[in-house]
C-alpha positions as CSV (number, residue, x, y, z in Angstrom):
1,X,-20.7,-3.0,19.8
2,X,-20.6,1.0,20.6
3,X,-22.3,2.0,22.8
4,X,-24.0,5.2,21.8
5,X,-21.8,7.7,24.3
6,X,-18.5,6.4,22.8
7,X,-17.0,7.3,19.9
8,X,-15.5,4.3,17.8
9,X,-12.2,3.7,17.5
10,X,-9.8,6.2,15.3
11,X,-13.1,8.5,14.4
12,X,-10.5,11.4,16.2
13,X,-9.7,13.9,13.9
14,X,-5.9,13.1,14.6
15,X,-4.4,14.3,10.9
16,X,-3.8,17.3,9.6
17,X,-3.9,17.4,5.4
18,X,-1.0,18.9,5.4
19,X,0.3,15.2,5.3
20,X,-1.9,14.4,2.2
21,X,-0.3,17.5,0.6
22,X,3.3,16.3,1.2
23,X,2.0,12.8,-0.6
24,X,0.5,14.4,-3.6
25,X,3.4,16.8,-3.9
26,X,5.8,13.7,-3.9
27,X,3.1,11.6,-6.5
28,X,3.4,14.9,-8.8
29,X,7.1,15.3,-8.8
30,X,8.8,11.9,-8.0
31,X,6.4,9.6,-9.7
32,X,4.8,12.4,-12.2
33,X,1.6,11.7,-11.6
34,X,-1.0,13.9,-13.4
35,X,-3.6,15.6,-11.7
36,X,-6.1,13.2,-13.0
37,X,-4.4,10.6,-11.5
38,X,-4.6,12.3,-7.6
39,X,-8.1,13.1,-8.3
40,X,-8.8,9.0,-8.7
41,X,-6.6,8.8,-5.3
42,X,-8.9,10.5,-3.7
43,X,-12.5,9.9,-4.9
44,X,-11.3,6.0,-3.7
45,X,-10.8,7.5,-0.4
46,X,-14.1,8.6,-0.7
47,X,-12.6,12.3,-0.9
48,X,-12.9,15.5,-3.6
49,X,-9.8,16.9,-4.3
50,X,-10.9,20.3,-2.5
51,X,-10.3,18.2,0.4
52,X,-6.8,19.2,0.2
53,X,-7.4,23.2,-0.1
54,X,-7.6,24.1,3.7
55,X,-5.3,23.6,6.4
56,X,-8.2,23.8,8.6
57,X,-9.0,19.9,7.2
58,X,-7.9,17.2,10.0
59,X,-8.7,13.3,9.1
60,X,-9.2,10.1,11.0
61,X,-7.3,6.9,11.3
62,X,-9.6,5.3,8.8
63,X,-8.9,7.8,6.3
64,X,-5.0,7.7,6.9
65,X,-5.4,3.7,5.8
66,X,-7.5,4.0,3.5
67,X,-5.1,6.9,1.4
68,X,-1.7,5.1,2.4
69,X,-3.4,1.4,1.1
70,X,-4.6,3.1,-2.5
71,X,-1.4,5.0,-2.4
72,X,0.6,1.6,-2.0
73,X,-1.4,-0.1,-4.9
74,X,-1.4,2.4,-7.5
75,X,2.5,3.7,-6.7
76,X,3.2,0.2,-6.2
77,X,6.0,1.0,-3.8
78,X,5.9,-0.5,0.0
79,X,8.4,2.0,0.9
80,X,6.9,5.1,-0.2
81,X,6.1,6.5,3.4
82,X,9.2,6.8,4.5
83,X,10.7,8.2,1.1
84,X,7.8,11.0,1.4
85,X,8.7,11.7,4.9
86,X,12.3,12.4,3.6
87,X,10.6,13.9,0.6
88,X,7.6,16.5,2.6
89,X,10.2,17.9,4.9
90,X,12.5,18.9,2.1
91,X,10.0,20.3,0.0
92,X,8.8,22.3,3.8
93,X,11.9,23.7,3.5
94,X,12.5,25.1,0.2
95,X,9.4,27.7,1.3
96,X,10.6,31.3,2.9
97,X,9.8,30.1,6.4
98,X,12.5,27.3,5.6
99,X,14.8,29.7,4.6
100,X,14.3,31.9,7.5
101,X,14.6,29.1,10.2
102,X,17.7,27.9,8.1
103,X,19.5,31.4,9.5
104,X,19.5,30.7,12.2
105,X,18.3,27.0,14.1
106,X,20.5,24.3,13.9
107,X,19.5,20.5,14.2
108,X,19.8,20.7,18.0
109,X,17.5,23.7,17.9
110,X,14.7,22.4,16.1
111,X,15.0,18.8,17.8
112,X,14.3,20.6,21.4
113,X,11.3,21.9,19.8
114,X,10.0,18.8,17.7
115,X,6.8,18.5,19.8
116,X,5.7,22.1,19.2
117,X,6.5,21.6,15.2
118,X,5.0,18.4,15.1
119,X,1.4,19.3,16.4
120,X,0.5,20.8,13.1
121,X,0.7,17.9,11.4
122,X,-0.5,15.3,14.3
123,X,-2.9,14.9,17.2
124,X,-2.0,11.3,17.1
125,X,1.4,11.1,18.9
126,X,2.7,13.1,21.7
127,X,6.6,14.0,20.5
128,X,9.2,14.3,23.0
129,X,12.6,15.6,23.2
130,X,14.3,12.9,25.6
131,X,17.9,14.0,24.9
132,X,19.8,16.5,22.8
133,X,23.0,17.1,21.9
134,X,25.0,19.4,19.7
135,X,25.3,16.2,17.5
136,X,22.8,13.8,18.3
137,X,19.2,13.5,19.5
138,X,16.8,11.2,21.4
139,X,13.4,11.6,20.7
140,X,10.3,9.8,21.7
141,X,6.6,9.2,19.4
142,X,3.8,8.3,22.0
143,X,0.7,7.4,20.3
144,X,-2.5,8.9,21.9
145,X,-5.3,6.9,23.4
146,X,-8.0,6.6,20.7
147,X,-5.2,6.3,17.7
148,X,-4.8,3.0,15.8
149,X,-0.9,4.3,14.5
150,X,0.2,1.9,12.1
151,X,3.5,1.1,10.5
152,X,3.3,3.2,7.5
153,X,3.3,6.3,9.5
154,X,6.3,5.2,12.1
155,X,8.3,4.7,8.4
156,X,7.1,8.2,7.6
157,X,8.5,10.0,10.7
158,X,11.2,8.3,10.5
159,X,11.6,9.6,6.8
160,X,11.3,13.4,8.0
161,X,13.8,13.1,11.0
162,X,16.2,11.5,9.1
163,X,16.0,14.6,6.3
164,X,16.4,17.3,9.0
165,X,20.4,17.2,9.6
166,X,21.1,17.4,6.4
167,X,18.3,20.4,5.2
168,X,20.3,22.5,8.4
169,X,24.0,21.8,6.3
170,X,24.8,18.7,8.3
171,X,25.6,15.0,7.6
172,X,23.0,12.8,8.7
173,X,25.4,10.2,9.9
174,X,22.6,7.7,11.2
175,X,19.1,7.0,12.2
176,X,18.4,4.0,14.4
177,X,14.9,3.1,16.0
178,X,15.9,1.8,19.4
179,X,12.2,1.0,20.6
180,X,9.3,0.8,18.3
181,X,5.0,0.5,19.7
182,X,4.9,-1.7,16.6
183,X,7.2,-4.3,18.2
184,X,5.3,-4.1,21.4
185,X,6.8,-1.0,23.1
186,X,5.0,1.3,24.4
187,X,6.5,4.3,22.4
188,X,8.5,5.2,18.8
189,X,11.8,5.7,20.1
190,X,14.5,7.5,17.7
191,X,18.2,8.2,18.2
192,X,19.6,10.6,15.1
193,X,23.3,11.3,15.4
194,X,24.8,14.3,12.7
195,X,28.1,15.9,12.0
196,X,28.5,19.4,10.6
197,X,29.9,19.7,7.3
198,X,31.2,23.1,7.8
C-alpha cells in the first residue's frame, strides 16, 4: 500500500517521446507499418497519436512497458530494441545537426559528453564517461532511484552506442557489456572499442 505522500513506483516522468518517435520511425521504414497501424499502437497504450507531436511530452515506466510489450507482439520481434537503438541514432544523424557535429566531433568527442546528450532522451539513468580513449570508451548507465529499467531498454542503449563509431566514419570493431543492473550489478557498464577507416 502507498501511502498518500509517496508517489508509486515508476509514476516519474523519466522518458522523453523522442524515444517513441525513434520506434515509430523504425515501424514505418523497416517494418512498413502504415500509419493506421501506429495509431492502434498507441490507443493500446492508452495514448492518441498527438502524443507524439511535442518534445515537451516525458512518460513513465509504466508507459515504456506497456509500448515496448505491444510493440513486441504486433512486430513479433524480441530483438527489436536493440535494432531501433542502432536504427534512432542513425536516423538522428541524417538531420543538419548530424551533419554539423559530423565536421567536426569524433567518437571520443561525443563519448566524453554522452551524459549531456543522453538527458534529452532520459531522466532514468545517470550516464557516465568512465574512460575514453582515441579508440575505445568505458561508459557507465546508473538507473535512478524511483526507475523500474528493464531489459528492453539496456538492449536499446546498447543499440545506439554501438551505431555511433561507425555514423563518425569509424569501424565499430566491438561492443561488450562488462557489468549489467539486470545481472545484479549495480550499473549498465559498456566498453566500445573503434578503428578509423580513414
Amino acid at each position: 500500500m502507498i501511502k498518500s505522500n509517496e508517489k508509486p513506483l515508476n509514476s516519474d516522468k523519466f522518458y522523453n517521446v523522442k524515444i517513441m518517435r525513434g520506434y515509430i520511425a523504425y515501424l514505418k521504414e523497416k517494418c512498413l507499418w502504415p500509419e493506421e497501424k501506429v495509431e492502434h499502437l498507441l490507443e493500446l497504450c492508452g495514448y492518441d497519436i498527438t502524443f507524439l507531436d511535442s518534445e515537451d511530452n516525458w512518460f513513465d515506466q509504466n508507459l515504456a512497458d506497456r509500448f515496448q510489450e505491444n510493440i513486441q507482439k504486433m512486430a513479433a520481434d524480441k530483438e527489436i530494441a536493440y535494432k531501433v537503438g542502432a536504427y534512432a541514432f542513425s536516423v538522428y544523424a541524417r538531420g543538419i545537426f548530424g551533419r554539423l557535429i559530423k565536421g567536426f566531433a569524433n567518437p571520443q568527442i561525443f563519448f566524453k559528453n554522452v551524459a549531456k546528450n543522453s538527458m534529452a532522451y532520459s531522466r532514468g539513468a545517470v550516464f557516465t564517461a568512465v574512460r575514453i580513449t582515441s579508440t575505445t570508451a568505458v561508459l557507465r548507465s546508473t538507473p535512478v532511484e524511483g526507475c523500474d529499467e528493464k531489459p528492453y531498454q539496456c538492449l536499446n542503449r546498447k543499440g545506439m552506442l554501438e551505431a555511433i563509431p561507425p555514423f563518425f566514419g569509424c569501424k565499430s570493431s566491438q561492443i561488450v557489456e562488462n557489468k549489467c543492473f539486470h545481472q545484479g550489478d549495480a550499473y549498465c557498464e559498456y566498453l566500445i572499442e573503434w578503428k578509423s577507416l580513414t
